[in-house]
N, C-alpha and C positions, 0 to 999 in steps of 0.2 A: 510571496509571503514567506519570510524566515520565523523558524519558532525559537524561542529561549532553548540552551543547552539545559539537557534533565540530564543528571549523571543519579545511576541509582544503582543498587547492592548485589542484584541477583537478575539473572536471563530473565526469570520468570515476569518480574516486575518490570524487564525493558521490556518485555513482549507487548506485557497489560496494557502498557503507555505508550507502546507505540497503536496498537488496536482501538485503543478508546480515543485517542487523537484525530484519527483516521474516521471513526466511524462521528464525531463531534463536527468535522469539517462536511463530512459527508453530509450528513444531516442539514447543513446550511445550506443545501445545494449547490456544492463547493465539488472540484471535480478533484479528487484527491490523487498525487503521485509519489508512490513511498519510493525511494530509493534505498536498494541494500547491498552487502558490502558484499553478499555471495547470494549465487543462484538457491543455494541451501536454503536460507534465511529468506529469502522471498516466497518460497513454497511453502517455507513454516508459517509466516504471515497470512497468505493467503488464505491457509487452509485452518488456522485459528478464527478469522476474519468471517469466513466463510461457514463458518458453523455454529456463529453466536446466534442466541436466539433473536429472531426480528431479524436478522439480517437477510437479505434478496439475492439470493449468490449471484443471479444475471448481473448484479452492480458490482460484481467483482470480476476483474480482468488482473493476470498473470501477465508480463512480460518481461523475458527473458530474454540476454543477447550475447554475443563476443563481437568481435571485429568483424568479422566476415558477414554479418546481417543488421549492424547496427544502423544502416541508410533505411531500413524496409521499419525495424521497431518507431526507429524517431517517426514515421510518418503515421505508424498507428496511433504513438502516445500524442499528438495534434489533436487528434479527434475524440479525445477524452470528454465526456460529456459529464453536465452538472447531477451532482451526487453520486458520478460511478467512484470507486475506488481502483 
């Protein structure tokens, strides 16, 4: 599934939007995979994601890689299961 480009003004608001997307798909029992452009901004996601209220942290999985381990990440992101993020 591809989403429409959101171009928006402030970190703050790409955050919001990418969290409420995430947690919108999740909710359909959708197994959600954010992709980000640094390890930084995955931990910040995570840990925004992770601390909204209602949210289930066990449905939130961190993954993190470079070249040297990306064969062992791709076979965990497989087993992604419906509603985890």
């Amino acid at each position: 599934m591809r989403f429409a480009n959101i171009f928006v003004n402030s970190e703050n608001i790409w955050l919001r939007e990418i969290v409420e997307s995430a947690r919108t798909e999740a909710s359909k029992r959708r197994g959600v995979l954010i992709i980000c452009e640094t390890i930084a901004n995955a931990k910040r996601i995570e840990r925004i994601i992770k601390r909204r209220p209602g949210q289930n942290a066990d449905k939130v999985t961190l993954y993190v890689t470079n070249d040297a381990n990306q064969e062992f990440v791709t076979e965990q992101i497989e087993q992604i299961q419906e509603g985890t993020i």
